[in-house]
N, C-alpha and C positions, 0 to 999 in steps of 0.2 A: 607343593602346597606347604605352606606357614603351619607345621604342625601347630607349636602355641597359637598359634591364632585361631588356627578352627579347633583348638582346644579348648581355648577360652571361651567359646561357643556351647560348649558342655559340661565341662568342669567346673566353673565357679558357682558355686552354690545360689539356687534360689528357691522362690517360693511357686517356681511358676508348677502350671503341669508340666509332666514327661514330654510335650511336645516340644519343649524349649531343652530341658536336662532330661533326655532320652536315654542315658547310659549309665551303666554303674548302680552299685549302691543306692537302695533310697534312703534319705535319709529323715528328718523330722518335719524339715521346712521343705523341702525337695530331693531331687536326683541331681547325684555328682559320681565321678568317672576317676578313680584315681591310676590312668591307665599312664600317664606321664611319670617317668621315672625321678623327674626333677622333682613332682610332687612327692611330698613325706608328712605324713601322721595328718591325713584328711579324716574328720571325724563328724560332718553335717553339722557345724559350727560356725557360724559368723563372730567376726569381732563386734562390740559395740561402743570399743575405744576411741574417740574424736583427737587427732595426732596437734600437735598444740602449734606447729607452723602450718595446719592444714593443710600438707602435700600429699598426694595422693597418685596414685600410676592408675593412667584409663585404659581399661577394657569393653568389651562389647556383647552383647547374649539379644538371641530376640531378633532374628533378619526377615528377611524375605521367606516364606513360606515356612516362619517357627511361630508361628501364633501361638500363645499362650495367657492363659489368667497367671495374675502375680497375685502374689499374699496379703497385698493391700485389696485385692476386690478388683484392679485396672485390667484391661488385655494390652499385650503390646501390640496390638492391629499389626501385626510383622514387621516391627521397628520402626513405623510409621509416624512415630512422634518423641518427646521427649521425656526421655524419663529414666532415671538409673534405679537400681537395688540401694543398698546404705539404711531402708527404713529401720533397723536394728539402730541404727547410728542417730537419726532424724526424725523418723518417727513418718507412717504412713501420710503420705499429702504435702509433707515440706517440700518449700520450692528451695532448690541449692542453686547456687550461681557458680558453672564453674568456670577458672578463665587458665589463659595461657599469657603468654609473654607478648600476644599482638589481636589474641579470640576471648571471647566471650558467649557464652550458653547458660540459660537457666532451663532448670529440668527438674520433675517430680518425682520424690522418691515412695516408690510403689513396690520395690520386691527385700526380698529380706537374701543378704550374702554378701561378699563372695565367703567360700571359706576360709579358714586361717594360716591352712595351709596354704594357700595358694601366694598368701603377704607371705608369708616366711620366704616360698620358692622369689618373691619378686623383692625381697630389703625394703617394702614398702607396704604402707596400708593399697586399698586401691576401692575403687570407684566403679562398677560396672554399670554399662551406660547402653542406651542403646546407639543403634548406627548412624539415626540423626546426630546425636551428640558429635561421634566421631568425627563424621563428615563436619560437622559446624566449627571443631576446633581444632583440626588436622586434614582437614578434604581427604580422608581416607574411609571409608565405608565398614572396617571390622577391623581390632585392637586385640592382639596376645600381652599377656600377662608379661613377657622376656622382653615386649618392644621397648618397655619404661617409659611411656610416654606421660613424661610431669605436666600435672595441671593441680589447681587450688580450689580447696570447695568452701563455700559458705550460705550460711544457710539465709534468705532472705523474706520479705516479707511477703505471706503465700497471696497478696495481690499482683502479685511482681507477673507479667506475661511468660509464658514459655516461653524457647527458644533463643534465638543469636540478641546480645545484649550488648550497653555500651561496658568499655571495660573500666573500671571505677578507677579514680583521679590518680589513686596512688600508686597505680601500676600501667599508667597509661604511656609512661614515658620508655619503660625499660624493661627486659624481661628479668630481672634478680633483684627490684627494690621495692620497698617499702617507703624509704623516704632519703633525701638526702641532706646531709649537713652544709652548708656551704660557709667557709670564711671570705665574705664581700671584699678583705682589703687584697686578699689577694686573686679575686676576679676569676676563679676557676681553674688557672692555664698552670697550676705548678702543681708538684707531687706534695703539697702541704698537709698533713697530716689531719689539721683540722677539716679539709674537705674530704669528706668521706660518703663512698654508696652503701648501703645495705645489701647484703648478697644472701638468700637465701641458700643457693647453691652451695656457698664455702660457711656459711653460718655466722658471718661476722664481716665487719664494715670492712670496706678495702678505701685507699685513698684515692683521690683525681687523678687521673690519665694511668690507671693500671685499669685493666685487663681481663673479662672471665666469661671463659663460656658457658653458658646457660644449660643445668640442667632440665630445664623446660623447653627448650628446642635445640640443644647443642648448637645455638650460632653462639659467635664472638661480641660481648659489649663494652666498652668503655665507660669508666664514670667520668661524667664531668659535673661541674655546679649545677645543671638544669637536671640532671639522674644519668639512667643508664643509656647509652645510643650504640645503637649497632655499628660495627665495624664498615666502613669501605671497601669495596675488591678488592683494594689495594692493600688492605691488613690492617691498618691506618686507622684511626678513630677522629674524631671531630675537633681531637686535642693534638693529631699528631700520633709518632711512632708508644704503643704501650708502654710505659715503663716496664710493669711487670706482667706477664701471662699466667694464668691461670686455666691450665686445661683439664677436661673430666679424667 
């Protein structure tokens, strides 16, 4: 068994009852476990800081026979729907959109956590979500805090429907942009400086026909003039061999 995983099951701080954080310490907002040696200075504290490129690593709490009330007033019917913690961050009832580099999910933020320790143990803020979530932008069913698994949250408008969503324009093309520059006279196909991708990954524009794999799902993408495209079997990008690689 995936210690962090079915760690992350108990450990990350919420609002729920002990039938969800059954172990450990209670603390103000809940029950947390500081039984993981990687976790250090767990103190029933959530962050309320919103990370300014909004990345975030997904986790999971709230499965199959963990029913529990969250601090917003919601039950997670046993992870039966959508909905993460973050209401520290959001605020009880907001709908968050979050996406990946090819998924998209909106989901309700109903519980209050994870703890702070747990971002320190991960280099990252994080998201705990339930297993729909998961499943909807990974087809995996439950997320440890060690997997790092990159996704982006934002907050949208709470008519917005729960669930699997389209993924918005500017990230529709690539998993590391935001936008692309292009210079039209030279048509995309050369390493011209002016044509540049946005990489969130690396934190700064890279030029056409270089190279990076995604921290949001470690695959390989190429920029070209239209944004980011995935790599070929062949290693090869839609421009040809990368000029430059960039790997995690």
């Amino acid at each position: 068994m995936n210690l962090n995983r079915s760690f992350a099951l108990v450990v990350l701080l919420t609002g729920c009852t002990p039938q969800i954080a059954s172990t450990g310490a209670t603390g103000e907002e809940g029950g947390i476990s500081s039984t993981d040696s990687a976790l250090k200075g767990c103190h029933a504290t959530a962050s309320s800081s919103i990370p300014a490129n909004e990345s975030y690593y997904l986790t999971t709490f709230g499965g199959p026979g963990e029913s529990g009330t969250m601090s917003c007033g919601e039950s997670t019917k046993n992870g039966s729907w959508y909905y993460i913690a973050s209401r520290q961050r959001y605020g009880c009832g907001a709908h968050v959109r979050l996406t990946t580099a090819t998924k998209c999910v909106v989901a309700e933020a109903d519980d209050y956590g994870p703890d702070v320790c747990v971002e320190t143990a991960a280099g990252r803020p994080i998201i705990d979500a339930s297993p729909k979530v998961a499943k909807a932008l990974f087809g995996v069913s439950a997320a440890g805090w060690s997997e790092h698994r990159s996704i982006k949250a934002e907050v949208v408008a709470d008519s917005t429907p729960l669930g699997p969503c389209t993924l918005p324009a500017a990230t529709s093309t690539g998993t590391d942009t935001s936008s692309t520059s292009t210079d039209t006279s030279s048509g995309g196909t050369s390493s011209d400086p002016s044509v540049t991708c946005s990489s969130y990954t690396l934190g700064t524009d890279v030029p056409v026909m270089e190279c990076v794999q995604s921290s949001s799902d470690s695959q390989w993408y190429q920029c070209t003039s239209a944004g980011w495209v995935a790599l070929y079997s062949s290693g090869n990008g839609p421009l040809g061999a990368c000029t430059q690689k960039y790997p995690l």
